[in-house]
N, C-alpha and C positions, 0 to 999 in steps of 0.2 A: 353379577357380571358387568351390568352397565358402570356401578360406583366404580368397578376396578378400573377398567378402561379410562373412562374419565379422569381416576385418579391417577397412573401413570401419565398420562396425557400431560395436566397441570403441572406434575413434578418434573420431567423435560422441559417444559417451558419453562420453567422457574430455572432449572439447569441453565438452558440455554440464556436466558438472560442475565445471568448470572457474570460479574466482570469479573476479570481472571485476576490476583495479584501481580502483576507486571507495571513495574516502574515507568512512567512516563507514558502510560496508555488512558485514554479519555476515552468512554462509551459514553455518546447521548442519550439522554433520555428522550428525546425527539427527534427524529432524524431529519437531517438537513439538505434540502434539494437546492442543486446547484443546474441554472441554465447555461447552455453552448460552452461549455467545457470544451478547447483544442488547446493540442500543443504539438511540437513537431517531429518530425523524424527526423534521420540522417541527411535527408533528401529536401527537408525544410519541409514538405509533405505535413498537411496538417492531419493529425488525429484527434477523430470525435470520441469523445468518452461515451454519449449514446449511444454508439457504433458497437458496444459492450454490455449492451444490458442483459442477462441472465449469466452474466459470469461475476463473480466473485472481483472486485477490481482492486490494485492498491496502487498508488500515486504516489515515489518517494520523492520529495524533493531536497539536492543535495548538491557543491561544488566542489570540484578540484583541492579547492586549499582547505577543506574543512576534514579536519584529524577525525573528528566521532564517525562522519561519511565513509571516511578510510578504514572504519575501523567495521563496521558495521555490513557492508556493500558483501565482503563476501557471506556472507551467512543469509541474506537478500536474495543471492546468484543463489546457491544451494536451495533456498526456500522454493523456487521457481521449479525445482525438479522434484521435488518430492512428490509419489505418487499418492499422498491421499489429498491431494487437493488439485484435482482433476481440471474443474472448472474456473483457475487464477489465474488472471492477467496481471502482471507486475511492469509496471511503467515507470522506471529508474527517468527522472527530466531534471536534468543540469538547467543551476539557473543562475551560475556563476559568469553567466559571460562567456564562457572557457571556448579555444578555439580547438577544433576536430583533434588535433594532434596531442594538444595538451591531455583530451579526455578520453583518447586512445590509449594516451601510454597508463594514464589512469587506471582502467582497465584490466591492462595487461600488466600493473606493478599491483593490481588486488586480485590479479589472476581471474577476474569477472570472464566467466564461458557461459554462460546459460541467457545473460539479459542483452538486451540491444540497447541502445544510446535515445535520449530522448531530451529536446527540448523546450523550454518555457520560450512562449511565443511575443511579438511585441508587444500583447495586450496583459501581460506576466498576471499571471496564475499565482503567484507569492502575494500579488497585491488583493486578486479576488476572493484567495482562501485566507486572506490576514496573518500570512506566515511570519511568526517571530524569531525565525534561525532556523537554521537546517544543521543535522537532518530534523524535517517534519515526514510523514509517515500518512495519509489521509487513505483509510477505508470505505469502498461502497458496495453495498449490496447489490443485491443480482437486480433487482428495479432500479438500479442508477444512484443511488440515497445515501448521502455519506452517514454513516454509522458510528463511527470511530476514529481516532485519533493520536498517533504516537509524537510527542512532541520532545524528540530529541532521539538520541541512540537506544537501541534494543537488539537485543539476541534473536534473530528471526527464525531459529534451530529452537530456542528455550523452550522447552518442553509443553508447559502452560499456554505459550502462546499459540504453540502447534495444536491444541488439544483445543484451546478456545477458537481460535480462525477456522477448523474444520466442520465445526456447527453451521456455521455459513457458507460453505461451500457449494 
């Protein structure tokens, strides 16, 4: 009885570890701690990402004039309600510059209802995570730990990746 135990045991973990075939997704083999992580709200209002530890985080960065952004944002919005992933925080932070109105009507032209507006701050979060274009996509663990990494557009509905993100949840 103990070998069985034990052996399922291993064989989820190996599941779980396991990277999903999903296009432009990076899992580390080492996870990577990031210090004093903020960025802003609508209200310039800074947010700590420590402020978030036991929930499941994602960090999209993305702006205005970038088409894959536009194209991708609402399947993001949707990702946010889905109830098997109870414990996600999704932090959409423009870091185009873009002023309120521009990333309003944004928005409201990708029909975004579920996510709220977030900004990269003057100490820009593009430069501390090494961002090479947007969209980037940076995943962290319920300890704060970035995990993962989407470097460019993704289906956040794709089946696979709905199925691999709820492991972590």
């Amino acid at each position: 009885m103990k070998f069985l135990i034990i052996f399922i045991f291993l064989i989820s973990k190996a599941i779980a570890n396991e990277t999903p075939n999903i296009k432009n997704l990076v899992v580390h083999e080492k996870l990577k701690t990031h210090e004093n992580i903020t960025f802003l709200d609508t209200n310039k209002r800074p947010i700590k990402l420590s402020d978030y530890k036991g929930n499941l985080v994602i960090l999209n960065f993305w702006a205005t004039w970038c088409a894959p952004c536009k194209e991708e944002m609402p399947s993001l919005d949707d990702l946010k309600e889905n109830p098997f992933l109870k414990n996600i925080k999704i932090f959409p932070i423009n870091i185009g510059n873009d002023n309120k109105d521009k990333i309003h009507k944004f928005f409201e032209d990708t029909k975004i209802e579920n996510l709220e507006i977030f900004y990269d701050n003057p100490v820009t979060l593009a430069k501390k995570f090494s961002l090479r274009g947007v969209p980037t996509t940076i995943i962290f663990n319920k300890d704060g730990k970035e995990f993962a990494r989407i470097m460019g557009s993704i289906d956040f509905l794709d089946k696979n990746f709905i199925d691999w993100i709820k492991i972590y949840n």
